[in-house]
LOLOKOL-881912 format. One record per atom (N, C-alpha, C): residue number from 1; residue in three letters; atom name; y, z, x. Coordinates in nm, 4 decimals, always signed. Example, Ala and Ser with C-alpha at 12.3 -4.5 7.8 and 13.67 -1.06 7.14 Angstrom:
1 / ALA / N / -0.5690 / +0.7800 / +1.3190
1 / ALA / CA / -0.4500 / +0.7800 / +1.2300
1 / ALA / C / -0.3300 / +0.7800 / +1.3200
2 / SER / N / -0.2250 / +0.7080 / +1.2850
2 / SER / CA / -0.1060 / +0.7140 / +1.3670
2 / SER / C / +0.0030 / +0.7870 / +1.2900
END
This chain:
1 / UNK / N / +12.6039 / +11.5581 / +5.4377
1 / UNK / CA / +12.6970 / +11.5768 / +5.5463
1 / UNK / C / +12.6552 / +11.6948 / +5.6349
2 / UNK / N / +12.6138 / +11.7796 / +5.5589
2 / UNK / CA / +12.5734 / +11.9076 / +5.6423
2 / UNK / C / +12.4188 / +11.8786 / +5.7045
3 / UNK / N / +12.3350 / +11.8026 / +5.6850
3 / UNK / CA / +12.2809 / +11.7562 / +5.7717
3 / UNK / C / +12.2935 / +11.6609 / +5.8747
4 / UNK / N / +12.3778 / +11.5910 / +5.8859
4 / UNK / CA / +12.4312 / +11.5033 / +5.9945
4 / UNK / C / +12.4850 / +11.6393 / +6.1063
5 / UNK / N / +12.5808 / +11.7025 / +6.0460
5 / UNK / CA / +12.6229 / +11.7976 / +6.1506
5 / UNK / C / +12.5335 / +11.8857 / +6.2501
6 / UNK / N / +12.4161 / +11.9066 / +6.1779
6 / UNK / CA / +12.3036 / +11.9788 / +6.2147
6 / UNK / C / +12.2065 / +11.9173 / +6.2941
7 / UNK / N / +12.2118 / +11.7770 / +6.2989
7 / UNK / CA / +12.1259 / +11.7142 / +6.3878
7 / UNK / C / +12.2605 / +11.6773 / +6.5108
8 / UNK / N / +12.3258 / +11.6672 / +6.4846
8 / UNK / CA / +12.4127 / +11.6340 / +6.5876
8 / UNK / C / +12.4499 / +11.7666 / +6.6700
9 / UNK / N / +12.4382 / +11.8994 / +6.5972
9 / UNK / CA / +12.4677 / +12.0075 / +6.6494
9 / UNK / C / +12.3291 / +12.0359 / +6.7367
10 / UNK / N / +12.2270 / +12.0314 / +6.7091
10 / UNK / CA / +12.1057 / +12.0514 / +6.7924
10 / UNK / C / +12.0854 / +11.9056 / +6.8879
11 / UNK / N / +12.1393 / +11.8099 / +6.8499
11 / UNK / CA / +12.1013 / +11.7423 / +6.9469
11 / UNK / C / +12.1628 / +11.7441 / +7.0998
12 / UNK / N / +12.2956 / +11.8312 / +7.1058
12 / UNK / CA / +12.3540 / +11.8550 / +7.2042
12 / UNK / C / +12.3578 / +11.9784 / +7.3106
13 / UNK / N / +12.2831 / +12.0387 / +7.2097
13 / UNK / CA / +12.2014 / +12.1490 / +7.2797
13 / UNK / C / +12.0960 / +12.1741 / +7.3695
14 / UNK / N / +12.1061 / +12.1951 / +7.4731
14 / UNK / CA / +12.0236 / +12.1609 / +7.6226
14 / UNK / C / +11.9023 / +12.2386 / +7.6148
15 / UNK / N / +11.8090 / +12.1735 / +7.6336
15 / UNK / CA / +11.6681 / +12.2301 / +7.5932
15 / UNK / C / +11.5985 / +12.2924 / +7.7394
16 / UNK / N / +11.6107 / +12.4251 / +7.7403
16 / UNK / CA / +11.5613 / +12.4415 / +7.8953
16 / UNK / C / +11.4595 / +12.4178 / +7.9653
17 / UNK / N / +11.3321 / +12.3963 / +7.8865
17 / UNK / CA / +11.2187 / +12.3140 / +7.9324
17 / UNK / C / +11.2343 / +12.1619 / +7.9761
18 / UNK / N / +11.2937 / +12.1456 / +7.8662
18 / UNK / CA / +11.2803 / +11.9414 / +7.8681
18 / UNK / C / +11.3397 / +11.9309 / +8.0361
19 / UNK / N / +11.4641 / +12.0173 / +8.0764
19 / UNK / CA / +11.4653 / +11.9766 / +8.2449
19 / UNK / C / +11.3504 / +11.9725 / +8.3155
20 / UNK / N / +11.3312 / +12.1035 / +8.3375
20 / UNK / CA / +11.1096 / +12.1491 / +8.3807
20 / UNK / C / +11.0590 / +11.9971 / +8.3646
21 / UNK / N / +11.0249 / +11.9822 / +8.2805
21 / UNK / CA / +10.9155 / +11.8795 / +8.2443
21 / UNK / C / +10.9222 / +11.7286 / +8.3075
22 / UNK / N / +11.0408 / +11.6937 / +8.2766
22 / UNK / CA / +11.1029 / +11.5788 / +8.3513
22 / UNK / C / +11.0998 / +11.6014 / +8.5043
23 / UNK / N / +11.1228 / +11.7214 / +8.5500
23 / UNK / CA / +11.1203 / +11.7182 / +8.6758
23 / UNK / C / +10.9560 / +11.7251 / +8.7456
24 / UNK / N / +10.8611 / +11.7942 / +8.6523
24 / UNK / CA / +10.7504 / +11.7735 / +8.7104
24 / UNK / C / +10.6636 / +11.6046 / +8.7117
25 / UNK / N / +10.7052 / +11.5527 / +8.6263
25 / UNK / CA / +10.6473 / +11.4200 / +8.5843
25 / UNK / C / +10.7293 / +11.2987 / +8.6638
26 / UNK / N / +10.8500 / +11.3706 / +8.7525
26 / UNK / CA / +10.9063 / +11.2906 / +8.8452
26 / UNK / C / +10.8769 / +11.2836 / +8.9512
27 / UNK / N / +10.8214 / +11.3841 / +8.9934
27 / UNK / CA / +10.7754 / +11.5030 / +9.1065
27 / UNK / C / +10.6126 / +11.4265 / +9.1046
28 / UNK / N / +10.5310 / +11.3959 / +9.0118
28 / UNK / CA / +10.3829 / +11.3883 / +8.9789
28 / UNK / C / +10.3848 / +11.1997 / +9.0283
29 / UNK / N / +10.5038 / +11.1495 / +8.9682
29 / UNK / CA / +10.4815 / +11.0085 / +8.9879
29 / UNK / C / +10.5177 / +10.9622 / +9.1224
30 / UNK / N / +10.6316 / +11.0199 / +9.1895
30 / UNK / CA / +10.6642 / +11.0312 / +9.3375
30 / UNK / C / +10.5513 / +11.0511 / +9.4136
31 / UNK / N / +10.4426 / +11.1814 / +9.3935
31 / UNK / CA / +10.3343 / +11.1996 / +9.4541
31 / UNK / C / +10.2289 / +11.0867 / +9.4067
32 / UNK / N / +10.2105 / +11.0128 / +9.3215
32 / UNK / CA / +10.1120 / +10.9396 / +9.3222
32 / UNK / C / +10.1697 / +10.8185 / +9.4121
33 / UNK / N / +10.2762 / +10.7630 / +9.3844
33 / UNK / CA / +10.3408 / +10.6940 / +9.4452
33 / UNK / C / +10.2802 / +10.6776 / +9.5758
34 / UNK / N / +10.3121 / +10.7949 / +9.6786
34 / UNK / CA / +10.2697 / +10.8172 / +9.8592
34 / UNK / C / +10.1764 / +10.8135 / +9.8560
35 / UNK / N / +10.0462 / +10.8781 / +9.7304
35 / UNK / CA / +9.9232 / +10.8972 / +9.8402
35 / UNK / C / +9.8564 / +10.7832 / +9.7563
36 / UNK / N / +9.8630 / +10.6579 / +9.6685
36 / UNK / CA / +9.8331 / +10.5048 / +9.6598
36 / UNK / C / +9.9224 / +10.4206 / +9.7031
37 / UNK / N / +10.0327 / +10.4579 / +9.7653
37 / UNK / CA / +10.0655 / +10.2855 / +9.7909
37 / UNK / C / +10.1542 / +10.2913 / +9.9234
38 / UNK / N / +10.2243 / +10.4030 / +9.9577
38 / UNK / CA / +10.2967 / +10.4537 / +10.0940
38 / UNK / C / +10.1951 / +10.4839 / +10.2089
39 / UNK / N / +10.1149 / +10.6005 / +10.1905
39 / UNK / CA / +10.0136 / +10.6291 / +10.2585
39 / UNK / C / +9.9283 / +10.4819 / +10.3171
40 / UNK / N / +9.8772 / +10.4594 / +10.2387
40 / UNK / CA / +9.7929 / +10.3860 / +10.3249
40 / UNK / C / +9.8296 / +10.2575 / +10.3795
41 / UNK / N / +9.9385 / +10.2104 / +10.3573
41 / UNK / CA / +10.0385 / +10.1001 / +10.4109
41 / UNK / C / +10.0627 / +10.1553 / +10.5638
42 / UNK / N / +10.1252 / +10.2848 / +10.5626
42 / UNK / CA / +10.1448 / +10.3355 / +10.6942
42 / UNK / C / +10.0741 / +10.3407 / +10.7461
43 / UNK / N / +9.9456 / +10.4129 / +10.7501
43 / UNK / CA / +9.7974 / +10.3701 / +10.7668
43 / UNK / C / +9.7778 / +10.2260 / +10.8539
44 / UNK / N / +9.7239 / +10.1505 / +10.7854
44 / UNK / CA / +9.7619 / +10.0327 / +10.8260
44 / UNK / C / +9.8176 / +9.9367 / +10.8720
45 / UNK / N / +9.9728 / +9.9858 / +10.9056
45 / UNK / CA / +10.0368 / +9.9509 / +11.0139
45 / UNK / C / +10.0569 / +9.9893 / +11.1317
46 / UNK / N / +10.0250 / +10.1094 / +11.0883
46 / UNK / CA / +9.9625 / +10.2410 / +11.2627
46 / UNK / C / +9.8265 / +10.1458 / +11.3335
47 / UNK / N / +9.7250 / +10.1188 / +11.2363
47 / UNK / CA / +9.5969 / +10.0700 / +11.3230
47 / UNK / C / +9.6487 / +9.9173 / +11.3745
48 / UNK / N / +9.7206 / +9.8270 / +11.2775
48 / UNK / CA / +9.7844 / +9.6934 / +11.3837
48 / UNK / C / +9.8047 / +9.7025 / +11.4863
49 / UNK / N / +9.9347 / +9.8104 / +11.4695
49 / UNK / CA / +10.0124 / +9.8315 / +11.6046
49 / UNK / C / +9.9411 / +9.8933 / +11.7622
50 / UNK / N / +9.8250 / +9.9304 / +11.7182
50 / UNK / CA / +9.7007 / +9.9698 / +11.8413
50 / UNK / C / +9.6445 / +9.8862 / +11.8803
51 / UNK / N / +9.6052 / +9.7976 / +11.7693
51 / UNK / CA / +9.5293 / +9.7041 / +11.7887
51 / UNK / C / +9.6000 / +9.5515 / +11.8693
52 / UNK / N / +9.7032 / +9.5628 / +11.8142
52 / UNK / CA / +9.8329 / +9.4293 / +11.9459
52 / UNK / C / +9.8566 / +9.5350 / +12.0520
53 / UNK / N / +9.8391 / +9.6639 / +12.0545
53 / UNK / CA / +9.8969 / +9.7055 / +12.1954
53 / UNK / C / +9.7394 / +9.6785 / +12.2878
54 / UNK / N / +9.6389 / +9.6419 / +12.1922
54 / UNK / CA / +9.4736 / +9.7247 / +12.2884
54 / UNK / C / +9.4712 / +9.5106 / +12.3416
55 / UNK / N / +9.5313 / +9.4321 / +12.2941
55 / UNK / CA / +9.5243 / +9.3216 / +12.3457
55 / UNK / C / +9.5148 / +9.2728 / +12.4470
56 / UNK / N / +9.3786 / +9.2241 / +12.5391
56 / UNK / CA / +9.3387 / +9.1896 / +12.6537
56 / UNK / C / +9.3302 / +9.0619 / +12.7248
57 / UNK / N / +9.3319 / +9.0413 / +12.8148
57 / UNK / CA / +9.3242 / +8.8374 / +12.8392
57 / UNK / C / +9.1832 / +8.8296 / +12.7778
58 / UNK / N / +9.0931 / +8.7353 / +12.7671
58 / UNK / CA / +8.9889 / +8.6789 / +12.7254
58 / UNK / C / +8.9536 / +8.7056 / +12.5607
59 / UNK / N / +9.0111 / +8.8073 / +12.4563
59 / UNK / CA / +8.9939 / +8.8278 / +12.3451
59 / UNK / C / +8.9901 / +8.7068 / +12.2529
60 / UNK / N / +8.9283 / +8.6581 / +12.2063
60 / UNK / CA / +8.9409 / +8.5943 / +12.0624
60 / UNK / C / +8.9943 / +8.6356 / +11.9603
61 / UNK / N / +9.1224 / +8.5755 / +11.9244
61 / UNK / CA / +9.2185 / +8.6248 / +11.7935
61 / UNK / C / +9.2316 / +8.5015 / +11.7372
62 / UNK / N / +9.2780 / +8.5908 / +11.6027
62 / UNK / CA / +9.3577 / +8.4545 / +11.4696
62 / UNK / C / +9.4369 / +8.5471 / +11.4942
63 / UNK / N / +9.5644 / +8.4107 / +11.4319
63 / UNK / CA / +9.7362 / +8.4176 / +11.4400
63 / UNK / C / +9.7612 / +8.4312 / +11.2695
64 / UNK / N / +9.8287 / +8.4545 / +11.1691
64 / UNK / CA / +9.8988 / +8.4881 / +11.0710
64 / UNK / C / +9.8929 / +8.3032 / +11.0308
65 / UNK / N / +9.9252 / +8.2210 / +11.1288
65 / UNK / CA / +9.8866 / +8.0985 / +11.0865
65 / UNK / C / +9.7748 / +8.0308 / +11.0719
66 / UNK / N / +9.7179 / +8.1088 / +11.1342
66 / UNK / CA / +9.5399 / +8.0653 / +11.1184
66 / UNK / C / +9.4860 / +8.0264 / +11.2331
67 / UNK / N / +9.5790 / +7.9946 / +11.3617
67 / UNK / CA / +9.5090 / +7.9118 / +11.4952
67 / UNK / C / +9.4176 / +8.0330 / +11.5432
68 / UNK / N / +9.3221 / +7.9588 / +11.5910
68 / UNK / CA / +9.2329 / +8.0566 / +11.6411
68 / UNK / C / +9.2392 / +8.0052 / +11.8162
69 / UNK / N / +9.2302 / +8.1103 / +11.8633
69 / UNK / CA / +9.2381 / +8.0878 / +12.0230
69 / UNK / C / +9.1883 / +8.2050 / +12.1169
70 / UNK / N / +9.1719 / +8.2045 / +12.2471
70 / UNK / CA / +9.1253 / +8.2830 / +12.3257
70 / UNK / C / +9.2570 / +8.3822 / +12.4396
71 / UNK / N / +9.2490 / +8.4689 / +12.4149
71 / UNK / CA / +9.4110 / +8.5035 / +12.4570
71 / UNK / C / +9.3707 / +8.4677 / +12.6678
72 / UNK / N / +9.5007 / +8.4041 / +12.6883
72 / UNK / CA / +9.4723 / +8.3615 / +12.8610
72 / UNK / C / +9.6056 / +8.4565 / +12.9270
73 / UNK / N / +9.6651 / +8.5406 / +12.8546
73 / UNK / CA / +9.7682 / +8.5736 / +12.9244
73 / UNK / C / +9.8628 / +8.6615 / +12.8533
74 / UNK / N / +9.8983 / +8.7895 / +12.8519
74 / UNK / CA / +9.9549 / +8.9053 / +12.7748
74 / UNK / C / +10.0772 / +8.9499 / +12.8120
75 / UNK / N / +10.1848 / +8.9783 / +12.7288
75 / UNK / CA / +10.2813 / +9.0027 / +12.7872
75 / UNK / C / +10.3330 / +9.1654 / +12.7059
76 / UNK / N / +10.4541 / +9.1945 / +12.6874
76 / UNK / CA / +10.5160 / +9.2806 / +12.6456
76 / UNK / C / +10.5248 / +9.2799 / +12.5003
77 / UNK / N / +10.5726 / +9.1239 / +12.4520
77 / UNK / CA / +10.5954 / +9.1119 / +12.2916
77 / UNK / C / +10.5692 / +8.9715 / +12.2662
78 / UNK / N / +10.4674 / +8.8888 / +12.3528
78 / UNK / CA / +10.3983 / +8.7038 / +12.3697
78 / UNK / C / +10.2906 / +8.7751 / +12.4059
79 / UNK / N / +10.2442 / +8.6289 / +12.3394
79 / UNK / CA / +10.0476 / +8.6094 / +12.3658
79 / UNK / C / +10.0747 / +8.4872 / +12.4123
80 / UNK / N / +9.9826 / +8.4376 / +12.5392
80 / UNK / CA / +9.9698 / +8.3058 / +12.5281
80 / UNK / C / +9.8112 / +8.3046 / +12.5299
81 / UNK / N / +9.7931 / +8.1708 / +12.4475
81 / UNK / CA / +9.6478 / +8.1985 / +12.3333
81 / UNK / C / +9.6302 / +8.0183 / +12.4081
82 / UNK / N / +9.4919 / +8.0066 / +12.4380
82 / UNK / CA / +9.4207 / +7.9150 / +12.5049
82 / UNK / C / +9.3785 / +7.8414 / +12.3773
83 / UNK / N / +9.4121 / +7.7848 / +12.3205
83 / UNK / CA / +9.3685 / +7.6926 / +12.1731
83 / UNK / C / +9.2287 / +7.5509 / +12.1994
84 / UNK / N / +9.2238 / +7.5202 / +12.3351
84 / UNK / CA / +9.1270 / +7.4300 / +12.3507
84 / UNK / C / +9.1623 / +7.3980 / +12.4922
85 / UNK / N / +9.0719 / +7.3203 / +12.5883
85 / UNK / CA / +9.0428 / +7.3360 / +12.7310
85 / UNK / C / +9.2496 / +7.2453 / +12.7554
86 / UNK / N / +9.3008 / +7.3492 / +12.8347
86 / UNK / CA / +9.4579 / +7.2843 / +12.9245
86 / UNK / C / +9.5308 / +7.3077 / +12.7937
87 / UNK / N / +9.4985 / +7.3775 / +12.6932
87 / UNK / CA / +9.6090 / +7.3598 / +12.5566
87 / UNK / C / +9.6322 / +7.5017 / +12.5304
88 / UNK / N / +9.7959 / +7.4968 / +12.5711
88 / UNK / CA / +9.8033 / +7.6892 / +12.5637
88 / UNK / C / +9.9094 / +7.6888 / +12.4661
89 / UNK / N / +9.9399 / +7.7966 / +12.4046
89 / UNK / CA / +10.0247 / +7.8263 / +12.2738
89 / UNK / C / +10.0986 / +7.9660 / +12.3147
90 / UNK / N / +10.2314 / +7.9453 / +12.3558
90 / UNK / CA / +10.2924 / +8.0756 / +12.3253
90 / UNK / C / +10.3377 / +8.1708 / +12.1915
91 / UNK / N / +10.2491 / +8.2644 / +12.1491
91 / UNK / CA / +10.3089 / +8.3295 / +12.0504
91 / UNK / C / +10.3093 / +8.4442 / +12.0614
92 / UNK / N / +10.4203 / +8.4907 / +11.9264
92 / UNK / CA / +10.4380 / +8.6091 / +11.9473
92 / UNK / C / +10.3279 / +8.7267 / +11.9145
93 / UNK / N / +10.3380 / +8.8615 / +11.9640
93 / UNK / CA / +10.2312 / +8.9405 / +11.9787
93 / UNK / C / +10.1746 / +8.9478 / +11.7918
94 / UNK / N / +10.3462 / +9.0116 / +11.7351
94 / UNK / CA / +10.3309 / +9.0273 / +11.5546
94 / UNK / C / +10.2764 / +8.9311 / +11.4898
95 / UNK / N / +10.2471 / +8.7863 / +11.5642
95 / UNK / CA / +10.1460 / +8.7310 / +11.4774
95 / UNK / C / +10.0329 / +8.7096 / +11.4515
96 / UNK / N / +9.9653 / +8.7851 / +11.5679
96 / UNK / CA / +9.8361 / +8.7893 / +11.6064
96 / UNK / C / +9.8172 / +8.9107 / +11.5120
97 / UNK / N / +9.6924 / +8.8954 / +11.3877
97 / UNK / CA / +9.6503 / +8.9679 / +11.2697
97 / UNK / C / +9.4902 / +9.0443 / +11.3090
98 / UNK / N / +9.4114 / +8.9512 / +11.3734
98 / UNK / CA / +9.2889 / +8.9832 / +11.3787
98 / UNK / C / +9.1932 / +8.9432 / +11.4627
99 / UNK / N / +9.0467 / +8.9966 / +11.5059
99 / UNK / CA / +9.0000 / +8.9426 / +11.5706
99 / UNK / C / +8.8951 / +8.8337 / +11.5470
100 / UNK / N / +8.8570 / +8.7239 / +11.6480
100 / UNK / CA / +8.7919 / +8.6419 / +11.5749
100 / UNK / C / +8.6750 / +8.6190 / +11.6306
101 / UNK / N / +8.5767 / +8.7194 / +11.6008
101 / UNK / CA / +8.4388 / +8.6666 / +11.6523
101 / UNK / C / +8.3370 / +8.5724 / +11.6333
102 / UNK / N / +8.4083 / +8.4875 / +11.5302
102 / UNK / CA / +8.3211 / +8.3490 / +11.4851
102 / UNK / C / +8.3591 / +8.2171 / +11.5222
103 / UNK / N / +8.4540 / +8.2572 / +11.6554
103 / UNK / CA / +8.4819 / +8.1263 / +11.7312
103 / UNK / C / +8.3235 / +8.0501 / +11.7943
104 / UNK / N / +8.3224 / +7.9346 / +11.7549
104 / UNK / CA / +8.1923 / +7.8662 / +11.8739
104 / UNK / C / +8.2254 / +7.8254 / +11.9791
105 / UNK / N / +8.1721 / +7.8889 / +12.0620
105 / UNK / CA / +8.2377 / +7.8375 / +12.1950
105 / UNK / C / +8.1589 / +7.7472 / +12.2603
106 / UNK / N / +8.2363 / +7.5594 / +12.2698
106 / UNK / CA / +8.1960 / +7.5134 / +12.2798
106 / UNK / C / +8.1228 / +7.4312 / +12.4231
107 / UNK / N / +8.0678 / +7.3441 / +12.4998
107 / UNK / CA / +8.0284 / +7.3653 / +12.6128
107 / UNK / C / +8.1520 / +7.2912 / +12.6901
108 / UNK / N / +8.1547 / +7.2842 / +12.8055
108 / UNK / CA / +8.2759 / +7.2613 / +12.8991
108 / UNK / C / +8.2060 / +7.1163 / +12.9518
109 / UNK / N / +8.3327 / +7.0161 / +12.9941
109 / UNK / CA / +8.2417 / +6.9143 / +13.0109
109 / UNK / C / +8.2404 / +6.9011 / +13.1523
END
């Protein structure tokens, strides 16, 4: 009995490190947290967002859906994307992902 009391008596007793410790290993995982998986997300949505603002008429882009097209016309927050000769596609700017320099451009008839 007098050991039950004794573990129950120390177990309620606040250990002034164990706060410390917990707080650094909360503190350590928070920081790994930002600089693998926050950081460079932001990163990377900073260079998109340059890259749809640096958007010019004649560019070759892919869309998030995959169409590949020649941009004929730029707006504020639309692309309209030239998909093949008289065939135009309005989309939006956020879906345009990348550029596409392995379009063949084919001859005009």
């Amino acid at each position: 009995m007098i050991n039950l009391a004794f573990i129950l008596q120390t177990a309620t007793k606040p250990n002034p490190q164990g706060g410390m410790t917990q707080l650094i290993f909360f503190a350590a995982i928070i920081l790994i947290f930002y600089f693998f998986m926050i950081r460079p997300q932001m990163k990377k949505q900073k260079e998109m967002k340059t890259y749809r603002e640096g958007l010019k008429k004649g560019d070759k882009v892919v869309t998030a859906g995959g169409i590949y097209g020649r941009i004929a016309e730029v707006t504020d927050k639309t692309v309209m994307l030239e998909i093949d000769q008289n065939v135009k596609v309005k989309v939006d700017k956020g879906s345009v992902v990348r550029t596409a320099d392995d379009i063949v451009d084919q001859p005009k008839p």
